[in-house]
C-alpha positions in Angstrom: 64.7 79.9 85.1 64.6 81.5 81.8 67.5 81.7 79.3 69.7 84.6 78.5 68.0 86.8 75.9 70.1 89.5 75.8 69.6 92.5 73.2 72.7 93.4 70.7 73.8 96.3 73.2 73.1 94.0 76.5 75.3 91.4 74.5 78.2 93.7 73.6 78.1 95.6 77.3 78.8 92.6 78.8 81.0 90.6 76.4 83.4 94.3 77.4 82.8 92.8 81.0 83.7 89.1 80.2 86.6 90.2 77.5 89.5 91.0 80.0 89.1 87.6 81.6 89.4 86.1 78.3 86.1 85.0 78.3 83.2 85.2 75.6 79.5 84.4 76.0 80.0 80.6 76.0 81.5 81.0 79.4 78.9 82.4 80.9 75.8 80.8 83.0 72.7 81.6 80.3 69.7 80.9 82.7 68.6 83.5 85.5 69.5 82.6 88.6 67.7 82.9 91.5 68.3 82.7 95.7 64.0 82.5 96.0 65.2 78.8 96.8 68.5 79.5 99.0 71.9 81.3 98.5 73.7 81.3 95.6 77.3 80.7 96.2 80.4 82.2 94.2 83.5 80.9 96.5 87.0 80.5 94.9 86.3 76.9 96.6 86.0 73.8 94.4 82.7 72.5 93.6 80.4 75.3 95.7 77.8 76.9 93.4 75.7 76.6 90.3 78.2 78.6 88.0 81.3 77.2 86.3 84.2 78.3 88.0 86.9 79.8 85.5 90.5 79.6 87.1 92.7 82.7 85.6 96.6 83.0 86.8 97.3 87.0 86.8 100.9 87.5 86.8 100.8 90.6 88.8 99.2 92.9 91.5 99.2 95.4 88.7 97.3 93.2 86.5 94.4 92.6 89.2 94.1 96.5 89.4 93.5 96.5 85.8 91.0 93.3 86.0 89.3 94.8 88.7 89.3 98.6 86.9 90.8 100.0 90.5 92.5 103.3 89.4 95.3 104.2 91.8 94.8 106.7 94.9 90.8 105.5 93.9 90.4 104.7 97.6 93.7 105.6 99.1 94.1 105.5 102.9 90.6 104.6 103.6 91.0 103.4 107.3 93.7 101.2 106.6 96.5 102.9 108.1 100.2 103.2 106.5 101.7 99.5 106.6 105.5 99.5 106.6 107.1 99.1 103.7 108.4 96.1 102.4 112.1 95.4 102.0 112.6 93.6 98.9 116.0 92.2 99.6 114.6 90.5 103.2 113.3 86.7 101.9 113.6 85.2 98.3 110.8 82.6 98.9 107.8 82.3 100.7 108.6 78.9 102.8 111.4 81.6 104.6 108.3 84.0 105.8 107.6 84.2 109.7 103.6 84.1 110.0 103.9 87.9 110.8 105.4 88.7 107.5 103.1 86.8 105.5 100.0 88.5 107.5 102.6 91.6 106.7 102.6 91.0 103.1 99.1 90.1 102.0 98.1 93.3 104.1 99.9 95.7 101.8 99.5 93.5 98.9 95.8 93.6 99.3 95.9 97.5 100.0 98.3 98.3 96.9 96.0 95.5 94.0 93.2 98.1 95.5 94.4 100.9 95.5 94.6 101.9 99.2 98.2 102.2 98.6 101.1 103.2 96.3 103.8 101.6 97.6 105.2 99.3 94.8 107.2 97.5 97.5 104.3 94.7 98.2 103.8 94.7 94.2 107.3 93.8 93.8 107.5 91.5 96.7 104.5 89.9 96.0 105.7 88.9 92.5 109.1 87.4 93.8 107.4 85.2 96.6 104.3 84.1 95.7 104.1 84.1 92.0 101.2 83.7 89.6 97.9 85.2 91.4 95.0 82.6 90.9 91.4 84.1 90.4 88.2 82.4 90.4 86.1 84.0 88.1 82.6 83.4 87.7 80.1 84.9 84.8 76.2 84.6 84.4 73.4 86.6 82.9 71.4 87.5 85.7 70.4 87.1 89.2 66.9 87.8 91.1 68.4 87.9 94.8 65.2 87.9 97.3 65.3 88.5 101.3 66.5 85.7 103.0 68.6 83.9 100.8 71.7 86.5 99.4 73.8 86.3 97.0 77.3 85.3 98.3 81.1 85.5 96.9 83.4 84.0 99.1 86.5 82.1 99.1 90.4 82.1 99.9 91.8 83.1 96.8 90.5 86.6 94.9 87.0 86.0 93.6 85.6 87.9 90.5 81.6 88.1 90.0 80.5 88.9 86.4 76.8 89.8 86.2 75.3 91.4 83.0 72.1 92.4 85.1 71.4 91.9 88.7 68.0 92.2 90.3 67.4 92.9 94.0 64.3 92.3 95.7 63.3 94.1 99.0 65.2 92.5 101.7 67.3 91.2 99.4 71.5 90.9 100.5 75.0 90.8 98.7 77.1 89.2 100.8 81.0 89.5 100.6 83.4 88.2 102.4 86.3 86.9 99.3 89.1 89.6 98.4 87.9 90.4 94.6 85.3 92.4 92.6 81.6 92.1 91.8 81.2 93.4 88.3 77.7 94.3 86.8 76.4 96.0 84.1 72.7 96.7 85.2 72.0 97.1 88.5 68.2 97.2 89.6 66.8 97.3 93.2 63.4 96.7 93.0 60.3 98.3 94.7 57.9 96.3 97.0 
């Protein structure tokens, strides 16, 4: 693994990443990572991965649009039908929510924070029940991701993947399966 030797403009492209997150440089993994060995693992679970995990509290669905850079109506109604909306006045904390209305709520939360939706009914609901939003964010230089072993974000809570430049080998896989946002400056998918 090499270490980060980034170029003025490489630097200040992806300190712009890092800066919403409050985070600078110093946060960031500075050697090249690599799946040639296995996966690597960004999961909003504890100790799972070679990158420092960097817990952020957002206070609000609108504030993980902006982290994320979702614009509304981006993606709206992609497949993911009109949810009902969500009466404000029905519960006042989350231990008083029926499975159904949890599922309910995290549905149209997830579809308003990305855009799918513009009802500000989840938005407001979500920040009266639940509270403070906690993100895992991750940050590293770079990434060589070869067939076989992918590069994987997972995790319960929203995940955020901050890459300055990402290299993709033939074969090579991104695999998602964590509500967030995979964030890269450079993006190269190499020839055989």
């Amino acid at each position: 693994m090499s270490n980060m030797t980034l170029d003025q403009a490489q630097r200040q492209r992806f300190e712009s990443l890092l800066s919403p997150f409050k985070l600078g440089l110093e946060h960031a993994h500075t050697s090249t990572l690599s799946t040639i060995q296995g996966p690597v693992v960004h999961s909003s679970d504890p100790d799972v991965g070679p990158v420092k995990r960097h817990i952020i509290n957002v206070e609000s669905l609108d504030d993980i649009r902006r982290l994320f850079r979702v614009t509304p109506r981006l993606t709206h109604d992609r497949g993911h039908g009109r949810l009902k909306s969500w009466n404000t006045g029905e519960v006042a904390s989350a231990s008083e929510l029926s499975k159904a209305q949890v599922q309910h709520l995290y549905r149209g939360a997830l579809a308003y924070a990305f855009g799918h939706s513009d009802d500000s009914s989840f938005h407001q609901a979500t920040n009266a029940v639940v509270g403070p939003i906690e993100l895992s964010v991750f940050a590293a230089s770079s990434i060589d991701i070869y067939p076989g072993n992918p590069l994987v974000i997972s995790g319960s809570t929203p995940v955020v993947v901050v890459y300055d430049t990402i290299n993709i080998h033939p074969g090579g896989q991104i695999q998602i399966s964590a509500a967030g946002s995979l964030q890269v400056n450079v993006l190269n998918r190499l020839a055989s």
